[in-house]
N, C-alpha and C positions, 0 to 999 in steps of 0.2 A: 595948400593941400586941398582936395577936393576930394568928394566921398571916399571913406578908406581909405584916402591917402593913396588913391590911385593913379594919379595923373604927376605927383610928383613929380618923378622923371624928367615931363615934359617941361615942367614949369623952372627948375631947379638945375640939371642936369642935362640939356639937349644932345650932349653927346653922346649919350646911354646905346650901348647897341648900336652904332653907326656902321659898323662892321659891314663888310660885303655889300656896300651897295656902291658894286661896281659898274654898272652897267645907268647911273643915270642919265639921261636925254638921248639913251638909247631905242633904236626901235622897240617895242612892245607886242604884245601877243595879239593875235587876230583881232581884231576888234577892239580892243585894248583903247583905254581913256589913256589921251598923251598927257594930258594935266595930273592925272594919278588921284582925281580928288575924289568927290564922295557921289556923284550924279549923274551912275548911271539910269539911263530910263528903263522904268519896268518894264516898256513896251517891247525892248532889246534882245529880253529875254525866248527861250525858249526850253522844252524840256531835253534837249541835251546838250546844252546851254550850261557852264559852270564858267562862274567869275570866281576867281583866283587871285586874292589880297595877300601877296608874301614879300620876301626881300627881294630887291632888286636881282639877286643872282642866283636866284632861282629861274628865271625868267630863259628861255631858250629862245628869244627872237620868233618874228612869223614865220620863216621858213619852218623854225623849229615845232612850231604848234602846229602849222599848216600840217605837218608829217603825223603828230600826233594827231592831231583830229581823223587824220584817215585812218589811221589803224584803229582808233579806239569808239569813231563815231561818237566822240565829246569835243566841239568846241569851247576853244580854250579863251575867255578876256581874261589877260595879265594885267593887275596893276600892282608898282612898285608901293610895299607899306611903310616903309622908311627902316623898317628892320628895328625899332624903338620901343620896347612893351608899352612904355608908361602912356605914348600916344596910342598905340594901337588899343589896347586896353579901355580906356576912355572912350575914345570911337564904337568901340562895341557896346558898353556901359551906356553913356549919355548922348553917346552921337547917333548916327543912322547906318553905321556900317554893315547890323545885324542886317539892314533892309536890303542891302545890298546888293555882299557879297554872300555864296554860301561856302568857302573854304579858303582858308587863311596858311600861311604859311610863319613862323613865329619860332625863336630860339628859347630852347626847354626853361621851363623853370615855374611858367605863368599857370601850366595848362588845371593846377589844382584850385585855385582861385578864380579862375573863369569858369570850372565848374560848378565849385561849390556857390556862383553867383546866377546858375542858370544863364550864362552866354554862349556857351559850348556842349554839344550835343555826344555822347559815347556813340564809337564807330560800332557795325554792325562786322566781326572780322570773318562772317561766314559770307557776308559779300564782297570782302576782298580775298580772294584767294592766294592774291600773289603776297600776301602779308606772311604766307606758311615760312619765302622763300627767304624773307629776312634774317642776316646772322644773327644767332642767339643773342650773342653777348650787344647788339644793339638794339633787340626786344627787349635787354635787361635794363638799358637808360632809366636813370631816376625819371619821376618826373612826368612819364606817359600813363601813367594809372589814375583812378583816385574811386575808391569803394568797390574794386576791386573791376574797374571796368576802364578802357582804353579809349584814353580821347586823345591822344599824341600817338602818331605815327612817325619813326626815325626815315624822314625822305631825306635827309642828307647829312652827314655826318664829317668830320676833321678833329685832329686836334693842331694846338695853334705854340706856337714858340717865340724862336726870334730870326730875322732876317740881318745878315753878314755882307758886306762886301771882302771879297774872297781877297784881294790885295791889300787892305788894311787891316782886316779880324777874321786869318786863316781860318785858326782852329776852335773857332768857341762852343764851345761843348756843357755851357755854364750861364744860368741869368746870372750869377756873378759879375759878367762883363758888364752886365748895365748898370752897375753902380760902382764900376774901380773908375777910381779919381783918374788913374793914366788918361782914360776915355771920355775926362771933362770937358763938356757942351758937344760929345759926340755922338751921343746914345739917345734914344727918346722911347718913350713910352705912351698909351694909345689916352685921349682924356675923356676915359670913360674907365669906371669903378669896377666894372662887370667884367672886364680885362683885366686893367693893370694891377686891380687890389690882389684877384687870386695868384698871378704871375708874381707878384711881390711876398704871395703867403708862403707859393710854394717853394721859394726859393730859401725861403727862413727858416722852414720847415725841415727842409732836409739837409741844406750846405750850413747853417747858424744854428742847427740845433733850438729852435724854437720851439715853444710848448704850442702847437698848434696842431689842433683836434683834424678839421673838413675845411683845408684852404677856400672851397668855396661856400662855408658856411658856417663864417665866421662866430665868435662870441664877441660880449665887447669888449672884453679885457685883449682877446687875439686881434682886433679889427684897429684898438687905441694902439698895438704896439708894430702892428705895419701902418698904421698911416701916419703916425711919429718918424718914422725910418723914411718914408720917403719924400714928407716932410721936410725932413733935416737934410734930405739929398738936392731938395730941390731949391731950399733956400742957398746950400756950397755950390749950385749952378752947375751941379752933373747932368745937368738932360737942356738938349737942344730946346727943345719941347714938350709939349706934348702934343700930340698931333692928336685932329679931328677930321673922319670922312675918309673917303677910298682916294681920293686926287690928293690931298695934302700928304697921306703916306705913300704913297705912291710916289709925291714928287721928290719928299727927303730923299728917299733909295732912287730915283735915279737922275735928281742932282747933285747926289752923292756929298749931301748936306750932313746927313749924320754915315758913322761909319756900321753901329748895330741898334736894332732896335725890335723893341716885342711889336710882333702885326703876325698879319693875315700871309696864309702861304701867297695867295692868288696874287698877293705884290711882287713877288719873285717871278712868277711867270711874266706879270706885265712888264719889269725892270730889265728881265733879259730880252723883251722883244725890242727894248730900247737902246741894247746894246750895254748893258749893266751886267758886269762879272759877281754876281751875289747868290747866296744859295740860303737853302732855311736850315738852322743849325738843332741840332739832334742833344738836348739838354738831359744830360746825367740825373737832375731834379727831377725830370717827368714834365708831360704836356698837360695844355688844359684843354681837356675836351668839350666839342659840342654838340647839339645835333640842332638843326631847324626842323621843326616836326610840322606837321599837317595835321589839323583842326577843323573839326565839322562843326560849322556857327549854327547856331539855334535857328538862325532865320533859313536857314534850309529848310531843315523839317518842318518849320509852321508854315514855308510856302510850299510843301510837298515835295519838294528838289533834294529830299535825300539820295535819292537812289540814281539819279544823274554822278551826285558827289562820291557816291561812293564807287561808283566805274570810273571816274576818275583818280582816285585813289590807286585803285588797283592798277591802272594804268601807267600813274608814278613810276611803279614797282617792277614793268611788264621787260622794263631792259632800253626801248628807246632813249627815254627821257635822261636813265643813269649816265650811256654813250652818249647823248648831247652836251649835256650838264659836265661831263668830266671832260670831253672836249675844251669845249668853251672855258672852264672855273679851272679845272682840274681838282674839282669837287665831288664826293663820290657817294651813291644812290649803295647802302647797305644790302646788297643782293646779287647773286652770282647770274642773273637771269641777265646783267651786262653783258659777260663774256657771253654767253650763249646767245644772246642776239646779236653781238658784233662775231662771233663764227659764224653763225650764217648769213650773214650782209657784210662778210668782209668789203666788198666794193664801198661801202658806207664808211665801214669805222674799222680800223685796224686792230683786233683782236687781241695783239700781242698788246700793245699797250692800253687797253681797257684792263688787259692781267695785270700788268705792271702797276696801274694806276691801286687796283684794287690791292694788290698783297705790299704797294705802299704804304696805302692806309692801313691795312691790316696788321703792318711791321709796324707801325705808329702804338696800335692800343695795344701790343703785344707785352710792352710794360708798363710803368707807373703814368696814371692818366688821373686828371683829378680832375670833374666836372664841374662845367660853369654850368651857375643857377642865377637866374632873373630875377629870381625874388628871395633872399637870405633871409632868415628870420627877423635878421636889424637890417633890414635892406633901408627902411626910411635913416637908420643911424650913419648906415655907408653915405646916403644921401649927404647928411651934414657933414661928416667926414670929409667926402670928397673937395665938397663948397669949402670947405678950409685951405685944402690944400691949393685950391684955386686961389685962393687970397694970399697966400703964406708968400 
């Protein structure tokens, strides 16, 4: 453990957050470090100039930037952050990433502890206008606050289930499936805590009648009696695996190694370009929701580049970036100002399906959603938990 038990993650659990880093050794953003590592030169810089430290799929390719830099007059350097708090965290804290980069892309949960640590700067939302255009209910995300001011903005948002192959597990409607024995060594689940423990709460919760309070925020007597249960599943050799990284699940679904398993939608998109008959199943339990939010690092402000970041913020928001991003991911930017920019650039982006993408999502948190959090209050406990179940 290293100060505050910050780096954990890194040290203990590398597969923390692996999630959506789909796009590695993929092209990068204009300018963009192919290494992804921590050195860029200050000399690079300029003031509409914004480096951009998020997950890998966030990332819109140079075409993609190149678009955006003209409309927004912000050049964009992409570099992938591995999508990991416990590393990203540490790099802000004792590394040099504050020197940087000035805006981070990061999955909710972190943004109350990087303020309260002086790493992360409260956004100014009178100079993001297009923050008015964001749906309410994802202004309301836990997690983007803290003393009553906003350092997380919802730039991308999903909730997450399980992926089916449609000829082996029709109709599943149930994480149930991931733990009946019929589907022994056919099922898998992702080997990271921050996933599979809340997918394992909520299923306790509602089909087992568990006494369980906030699937994502756990207590330890709730956290001892899911990670007993999966445990005990995993010692009878119910799960293929557990997979780590976007190519390993990726490759179970389409070499149709396992038959169901909890992941990421964007696997289903990749698996059917593969010629994979699978779809993402619509669980009676409820999803687990997320957002990747957007974070103003302190070393903006102290080198003056706030105000670059925050026209790139707003630019997020403007509609291009939602139509690229849902393109490419089929990931979707919290704002209607999509549709209205792909109606009028239909030659660009097809309209009807930026609607479809969005009132997708929208039919998504329309019910029961239970949010993922990066830092639970026993999050170092999930930590030892997990390492067990590793061993077990």
């Amino acid at each position: 453990m290293t100060r505050n038990g910050w780096n954990s993650s890194s040290q203990v659990i590398r597969s923390q957050l692996t999630r959506r880093r789909l796009v590695q050794g993929a092209a990068v953003g204009v300018g963009a470090l192919a290494m992804g590592n921590l050195g860029l030169p200050c000399a690079a810089r300029a003031a509409d100039v914004v480096n951009f430290w998020a997950t890998g799929t966030l990332d819109i390719g140079g075409d993609g930037w190149k678009t955006f830099a003209d409309e927004s007059e912000v050049n964009v350097n992409f570099t992938d952050n591995g999508n990991d708090p416990g590393p990203v965290v540490a790099k802000l804290a004792v590394g040099n990433a504050n020197a940087i980069y000035e805006v981070a892309g990061l999955q909710g949960g972190s943004e109350k502890e990087l303020a309260k640590r002086g790493l992360i700067a409260p956004w100014d939302l009178s100079q993001i206008p297009n923050y008015a255009s964001l749906w309410q209910w994802a202004k309301d995300i836990p997690y983007l606050t803290y003393q009553g001011k906003t350092y997380g903005i919802p730039t991308v948002i999903n909730a997450d289930s399980m992926i089916a192959l449609k000829d082996k597990a029709a109709n599943v409607d149930s994480y149930g499936v991931i733990f009946d024995r019929k589907l022994k060594g056919k099922t898998a689940m992702e080997d990271a805590w921050i996933n599979s423990v809340i997918f394992t709460a909520i299923y306790l919760k509602n089909s087992e009648n568990a006494k369980i309070a906030e699937p994502g925020n756990l207590t330890a007597d709730e956290l001892g009696l899911v990670m007993e249960f999966l445990i005990k599943h995993k010692k009878a050799g119910q799960f293929r695996t557990f997979w780590s990284g976007w190519e390993q699940g990726l490759q179970l679904v389409a070499n149709q190694e396992v038959w169901v398993m909890t992941g990421w939608e964007p696997i289903v998109y990749a698996a059917r370009n593969r010629g994979v008959d699978c779809y993402y199943a619509v669980p009676k339990e409820g999803y687990e929701a997320w957002g990747n939010n957007t974070i103003l690092l302190k070393g903006a402000v102290d080198r003056g580049l706030a105000k670059p970041a925050h026209r790139f913020a707003n630019d997020l928001l403007s509609g291009f970036y939602g139509c690229k991003l849902g393109a490419l991911r089929g990931y979707m930017v919290p704002t209607d100002n999509n549709v209205a920019y792909a109606t009028a650039r239909s030659g660009a982006f097809d309209p009807v399906k930026i609607k479809e993408l969005a009132e997708h999502v929208k039919a998504k948190f329309s019910g029961k959603v239970y949010w993922q959090n990066t830092r639970p209050d026993n999050f170092q406990l999930y930590e030892r938990w997990w390492q067990r179940l590793r061993n077990a």
